[in-house]
matplotlib code that plots the C-alpha trace (Angstrom):
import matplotlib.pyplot as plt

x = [85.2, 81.3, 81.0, 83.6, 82.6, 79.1, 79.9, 83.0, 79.3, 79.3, 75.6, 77.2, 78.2, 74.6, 75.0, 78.1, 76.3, 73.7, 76.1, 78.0, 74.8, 73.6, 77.2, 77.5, 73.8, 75.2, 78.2, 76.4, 73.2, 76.2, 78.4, 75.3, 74.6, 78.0, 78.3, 74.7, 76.0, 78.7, 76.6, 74.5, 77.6, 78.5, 75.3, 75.7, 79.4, 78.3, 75.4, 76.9, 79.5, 76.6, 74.5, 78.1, 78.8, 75.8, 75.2, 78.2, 78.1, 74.3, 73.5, 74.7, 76.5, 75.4, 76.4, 79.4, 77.0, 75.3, 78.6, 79.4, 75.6, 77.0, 79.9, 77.6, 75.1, 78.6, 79.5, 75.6, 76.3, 79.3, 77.6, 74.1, 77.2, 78.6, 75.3, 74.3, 77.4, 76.7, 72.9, 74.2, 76.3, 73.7, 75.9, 75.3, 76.5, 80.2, 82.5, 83.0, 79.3, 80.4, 82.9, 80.5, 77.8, 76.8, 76.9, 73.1, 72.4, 74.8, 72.8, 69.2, 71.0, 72.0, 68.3, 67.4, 66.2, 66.8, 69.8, 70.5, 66.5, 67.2, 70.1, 68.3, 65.6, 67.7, 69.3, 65.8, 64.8, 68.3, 67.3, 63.7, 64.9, 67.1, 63.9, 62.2, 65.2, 65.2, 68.6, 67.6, 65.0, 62.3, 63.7, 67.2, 65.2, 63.3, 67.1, 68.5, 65.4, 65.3, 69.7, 68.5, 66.2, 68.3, 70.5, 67.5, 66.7, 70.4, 69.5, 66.5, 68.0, 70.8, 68.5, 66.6, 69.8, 70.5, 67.6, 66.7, 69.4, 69.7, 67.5, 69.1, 67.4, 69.3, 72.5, 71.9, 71.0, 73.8, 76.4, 75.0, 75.2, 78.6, 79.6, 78.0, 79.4, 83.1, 82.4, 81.5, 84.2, 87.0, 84.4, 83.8, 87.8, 89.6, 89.7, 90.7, 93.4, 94.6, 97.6, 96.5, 93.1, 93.6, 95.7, 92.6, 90.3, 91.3, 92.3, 88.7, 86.7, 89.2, 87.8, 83.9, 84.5, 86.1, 83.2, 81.2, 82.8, 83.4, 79.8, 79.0, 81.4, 80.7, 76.8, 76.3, 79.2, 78.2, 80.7, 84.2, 85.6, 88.0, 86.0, 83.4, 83.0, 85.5, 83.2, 85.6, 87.5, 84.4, 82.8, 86.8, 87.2, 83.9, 84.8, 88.5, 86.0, 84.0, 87.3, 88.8, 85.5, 85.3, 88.9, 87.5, 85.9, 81.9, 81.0, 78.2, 78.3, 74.9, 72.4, 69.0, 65.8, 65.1, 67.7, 68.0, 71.7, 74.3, 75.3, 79.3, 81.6, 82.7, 83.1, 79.6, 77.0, 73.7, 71.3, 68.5, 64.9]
y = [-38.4, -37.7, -38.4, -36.0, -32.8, -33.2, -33.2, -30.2, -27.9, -24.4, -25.2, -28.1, -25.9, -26.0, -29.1, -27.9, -25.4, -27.3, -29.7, -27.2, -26.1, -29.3, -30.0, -26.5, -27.5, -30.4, -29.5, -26.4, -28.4, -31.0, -28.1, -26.3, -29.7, -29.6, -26.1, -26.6, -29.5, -27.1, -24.6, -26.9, -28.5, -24.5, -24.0, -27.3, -26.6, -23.2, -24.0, -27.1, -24.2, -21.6, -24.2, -25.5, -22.3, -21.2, -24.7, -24.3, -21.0, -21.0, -23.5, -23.9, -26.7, -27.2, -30.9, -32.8, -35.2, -32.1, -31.3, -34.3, -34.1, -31.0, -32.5, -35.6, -33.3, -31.1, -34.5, -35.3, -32.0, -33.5, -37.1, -35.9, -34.3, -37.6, -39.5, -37.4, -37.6, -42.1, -41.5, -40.1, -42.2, -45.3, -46.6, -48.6, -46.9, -47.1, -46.8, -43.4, -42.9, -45.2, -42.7, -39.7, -41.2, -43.8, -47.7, -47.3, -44.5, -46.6, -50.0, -47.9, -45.8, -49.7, -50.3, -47.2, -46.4, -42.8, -42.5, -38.5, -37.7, -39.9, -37.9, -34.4, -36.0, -36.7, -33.0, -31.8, -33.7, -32.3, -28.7, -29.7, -31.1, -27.9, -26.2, -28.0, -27.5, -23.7, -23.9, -22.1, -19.7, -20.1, -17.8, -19.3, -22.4, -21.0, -19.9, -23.3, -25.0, -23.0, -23.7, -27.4, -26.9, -26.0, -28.8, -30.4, -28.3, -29.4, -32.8, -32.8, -30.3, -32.5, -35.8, -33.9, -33.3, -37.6, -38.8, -36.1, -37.5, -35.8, -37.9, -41.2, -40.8, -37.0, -38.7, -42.0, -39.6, -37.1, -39.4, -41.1, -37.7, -37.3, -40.9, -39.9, -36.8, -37.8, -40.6, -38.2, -35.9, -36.7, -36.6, -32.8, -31.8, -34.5, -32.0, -29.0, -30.9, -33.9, -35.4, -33.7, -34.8, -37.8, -35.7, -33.3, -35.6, -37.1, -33.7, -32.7, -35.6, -35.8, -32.8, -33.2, -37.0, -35.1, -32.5, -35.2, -37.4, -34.5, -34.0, -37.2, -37.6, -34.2, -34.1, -36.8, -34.5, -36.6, -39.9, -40.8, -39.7, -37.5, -34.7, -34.8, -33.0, -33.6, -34.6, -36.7, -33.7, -31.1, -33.6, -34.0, -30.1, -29.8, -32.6, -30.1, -27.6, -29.3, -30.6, -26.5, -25.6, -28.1, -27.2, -23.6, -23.0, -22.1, -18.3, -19.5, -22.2, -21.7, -19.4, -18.6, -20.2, -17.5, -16.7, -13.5, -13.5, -15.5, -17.0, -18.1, -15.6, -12.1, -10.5, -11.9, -9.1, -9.7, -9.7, -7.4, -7.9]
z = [-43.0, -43.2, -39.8, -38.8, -41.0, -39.5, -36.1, -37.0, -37.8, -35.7, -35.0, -33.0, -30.2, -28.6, -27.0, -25.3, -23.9, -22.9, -21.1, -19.4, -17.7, -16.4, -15.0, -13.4, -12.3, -10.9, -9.2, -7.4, -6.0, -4.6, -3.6, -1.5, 0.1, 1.5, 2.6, 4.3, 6.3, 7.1, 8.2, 10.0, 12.3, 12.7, 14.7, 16.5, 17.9, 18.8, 20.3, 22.4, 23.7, 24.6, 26.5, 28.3, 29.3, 30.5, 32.5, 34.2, 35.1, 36.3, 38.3, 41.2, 43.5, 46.9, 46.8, 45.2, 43.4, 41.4, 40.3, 39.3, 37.5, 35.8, 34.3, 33.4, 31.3, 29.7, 28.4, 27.3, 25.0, 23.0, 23.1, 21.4, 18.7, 18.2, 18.0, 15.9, 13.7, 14.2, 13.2, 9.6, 8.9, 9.3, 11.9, 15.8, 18.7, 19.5, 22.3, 21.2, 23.2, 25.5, 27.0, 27.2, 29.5, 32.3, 31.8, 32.3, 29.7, 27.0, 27.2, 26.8, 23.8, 22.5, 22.7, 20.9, 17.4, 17.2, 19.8, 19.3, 20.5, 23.6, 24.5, 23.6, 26.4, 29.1, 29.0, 28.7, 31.9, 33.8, 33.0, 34.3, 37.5, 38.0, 37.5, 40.5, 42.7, 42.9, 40.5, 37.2, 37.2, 34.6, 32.2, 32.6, 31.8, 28.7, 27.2, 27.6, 26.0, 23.3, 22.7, 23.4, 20.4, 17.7, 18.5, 17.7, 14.7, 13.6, 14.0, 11.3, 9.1, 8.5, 8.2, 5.6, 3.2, 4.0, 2.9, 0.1, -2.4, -6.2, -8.0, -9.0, -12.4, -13.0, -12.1, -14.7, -17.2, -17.0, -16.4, -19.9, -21.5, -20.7, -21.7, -25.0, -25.6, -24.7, -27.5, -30.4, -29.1, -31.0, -34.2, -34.0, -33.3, -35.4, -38.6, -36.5, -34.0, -36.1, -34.4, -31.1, -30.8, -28.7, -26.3, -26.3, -25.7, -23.1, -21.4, -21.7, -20.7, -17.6, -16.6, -17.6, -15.8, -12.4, -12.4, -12.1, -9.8, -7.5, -7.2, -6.1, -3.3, -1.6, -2.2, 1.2, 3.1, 6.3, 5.2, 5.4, 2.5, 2.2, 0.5, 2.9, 6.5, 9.1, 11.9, 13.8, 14.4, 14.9, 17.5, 19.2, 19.3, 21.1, 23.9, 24.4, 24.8, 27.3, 29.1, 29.3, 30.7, 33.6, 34.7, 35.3, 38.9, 38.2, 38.8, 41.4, 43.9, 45.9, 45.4, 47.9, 46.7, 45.0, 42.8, 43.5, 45.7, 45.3, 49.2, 48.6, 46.5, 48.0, 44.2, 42.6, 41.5, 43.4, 40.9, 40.4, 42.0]

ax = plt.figure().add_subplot(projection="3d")
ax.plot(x, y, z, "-o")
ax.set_aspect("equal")
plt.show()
């Protein structure tokens, strides 16, 4: 009964306080993890649409193999996505990558340590080679490159919330704080609650314990639990995306060297000198 009137004290309400900070502490540094990962895959399926749309509309098709090269780099947009999405979760490339590019380019990304920068290079060298050609004008070029680097900006910024965890110390310590507290519960509310103060008890530390928990699981939102970011479906919305596009006919087919009149289309604005 000693036990129990000391830890009934008012002045005992401190370290409630104190604990409610650290978990709301907690729980928001977890919670703006996952909404930056959000965020982040925001600006990568927007971006992947911009540089898709602006591909396909832009440069022109004078043969049937550069189509065929334009579809090729429309599905290199949605493959960097999904490497991406493999590189995060620590995993090898799949057949998921093996559907959104050549034989050729899957046994090199097989080979490769940081698959997602391979793929970033290869649509960087098809906007180059347009370049060359006469296809994309050099401030066409300059627009693409710079949507082609905030995929890549994507890319790190989500690497940087991977492999900067919360401090495995922090987590130890609170979780030994709450183990500790939810002991010496029933101590400070046995002379108030009586027959209820299992009931309470339990009740409470249920929901300190799920604070918790919940933290941990969404603060890597980049795994396959059920809290975390639904990438499968982000990455498959972007390849329907892709797939609408292609079915459209392009705005341009061929355009002088110049790129100043387009040569096939009766209802196509000539663009300015």
């Amino acid at each position: 009964m000693l036990f129990c009137y000391f830890f009934s004290k008012p002045y005992l309400v401190f370290p409630d306080l104190v604990l409610g900070l650290l978990l709301v502490f907690r729980t928001n540094t977890a919670y703006d993890r996952f909404w930056e990962g959000r965020k982040l895959w925001g600006t990568l399926v927007n971006t992947v649409r911009n540089f898709a749309r602006q591909i396909w509309l832009m440069v022109p098709e004078k043969e049937v193999s550069e189509t065929d090269d334009k579809i090729a780099i429309l599905k290199l947009l949605v493959a960097f996505a999904v490497a991406t999405k493999i590189h995060l979760r620590g995993e090898k490339i799949n057949s998921e990558i093996e559907a959104l590019v050549s034989p050729e380019q899957y046994k090199k990304l097989k080979t490769m340590n940081h698959p997602p920068l391979e793929i970033a290079f290869w649509i960087g060298d098809y906007l180059q080679n347009q370049n060359k050609k006469h296809h994309l004008h050099i401030y066409q070029l300059t627009a693409l490159y710079k949507l082609l680097d905030t995929m890549v900006d994507v890319l790190g910024a989500c690497e940087r919330i991977l492999k900067t965890p919360i401090p495995l110390a922090y987590q130890i310590h609170l979780q030994q704080i709450l183990l500790i507290y939810c002991l010496i519960l029933p101590l400070k509310v046995v002379n108030n609650l009586e027959a209820f103060t299992g009931l309470v008890v339990a009740i409470i530390s249920f929901t300190l314990l799920g604070i918790e928990e919940i933290a941990r699981q969404i603060e890597n939102p980049f795994g396959y639990d059920e809290n975390d970011l639904q990438l499968d479906a982000i990455c498959q919305a972007m390849l329907r995306n892709i797939e609408d596009l292609v079915s459209l006919p392009p705005s341009v087919k061929t355009y002088d060297p110049d790129l100043k009149a387009p040569l096939d289309g009766d209802n196509l604005i000539t663009l300015p000198e």
